[in-house]
C-alpha positions as CSV (number, residue, x, y, z in Angstrom):
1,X,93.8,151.9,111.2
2,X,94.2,154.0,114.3
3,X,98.3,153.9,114.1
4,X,98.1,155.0,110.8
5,X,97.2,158.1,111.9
6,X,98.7,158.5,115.3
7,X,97.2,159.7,118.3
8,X,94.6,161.8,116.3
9,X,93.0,158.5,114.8
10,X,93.0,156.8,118.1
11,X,91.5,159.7,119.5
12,X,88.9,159.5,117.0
13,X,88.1,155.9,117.0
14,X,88.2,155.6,120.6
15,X,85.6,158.8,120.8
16,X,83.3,156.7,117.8
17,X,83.5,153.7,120.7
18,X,81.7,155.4,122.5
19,X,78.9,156.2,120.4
20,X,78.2,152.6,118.9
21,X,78.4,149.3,119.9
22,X,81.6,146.9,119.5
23,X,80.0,145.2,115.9
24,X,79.4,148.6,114.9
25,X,82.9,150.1,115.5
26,X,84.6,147.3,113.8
27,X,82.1,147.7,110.6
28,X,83.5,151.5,110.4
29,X,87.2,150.3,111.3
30,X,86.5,147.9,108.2
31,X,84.9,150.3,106.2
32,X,87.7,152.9,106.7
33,X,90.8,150.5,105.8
34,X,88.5,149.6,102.7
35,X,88.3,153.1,101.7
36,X,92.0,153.9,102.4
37,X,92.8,150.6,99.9
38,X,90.5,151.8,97.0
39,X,91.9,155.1,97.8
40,X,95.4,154.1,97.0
41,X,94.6,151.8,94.4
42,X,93.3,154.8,92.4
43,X,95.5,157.6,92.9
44,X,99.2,155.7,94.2
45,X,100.6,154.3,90.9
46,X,104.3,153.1,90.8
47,X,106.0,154.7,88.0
48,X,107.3,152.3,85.6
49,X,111.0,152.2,85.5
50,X,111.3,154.9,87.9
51,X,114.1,153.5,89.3
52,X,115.8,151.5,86.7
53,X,118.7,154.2,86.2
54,X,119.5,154.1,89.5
55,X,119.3,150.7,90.1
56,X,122.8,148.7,89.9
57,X,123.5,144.7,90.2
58,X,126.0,143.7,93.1
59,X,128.0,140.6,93.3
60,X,125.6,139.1,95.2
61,X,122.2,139.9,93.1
62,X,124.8,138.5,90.3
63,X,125.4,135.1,92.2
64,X,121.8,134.6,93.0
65,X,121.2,135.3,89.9
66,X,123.9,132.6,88.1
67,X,122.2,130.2,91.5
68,X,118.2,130.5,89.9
69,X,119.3,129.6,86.6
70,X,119.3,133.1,85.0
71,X,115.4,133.3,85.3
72,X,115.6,136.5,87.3
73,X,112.8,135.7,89.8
């Protein structure tokens, strides 16, 4: 979590150190990458098909293609 944010979230962590005790920091270290995942599972959605104009099949991605069978996976 702290190179997520830089030098301001080690900063921060490392000052919470030394305030609690080692079980304790990791319980807010957990706690803290638990709300970052519920935060982006809420609010960062993937448009569907954003991309599909844009996106073009090579030769290659062809050949792998003709190599699985045609499944597409």
């Amino acid at each position: 979590m702290a190179g997520a944010y830089g030098n301001v979230g080690a900063v921060f962590y490392l000052f919470v150190l030394t305030f609690v005790t080692s079980k304790q920091f990791f319980f807010i270290i957990s706690a803290g990458a638990f709300i970052s995942f519920i935060f982006c599972l809420v609010f960062l959605k993937e448009p569907e098909g954003g991309y599909s104009e844009e996106y073009h099949l090579s030769s290659v991605d062809r050949e792998i293609e003709k190599e699985m069978g045609g499944l597409g996976h």
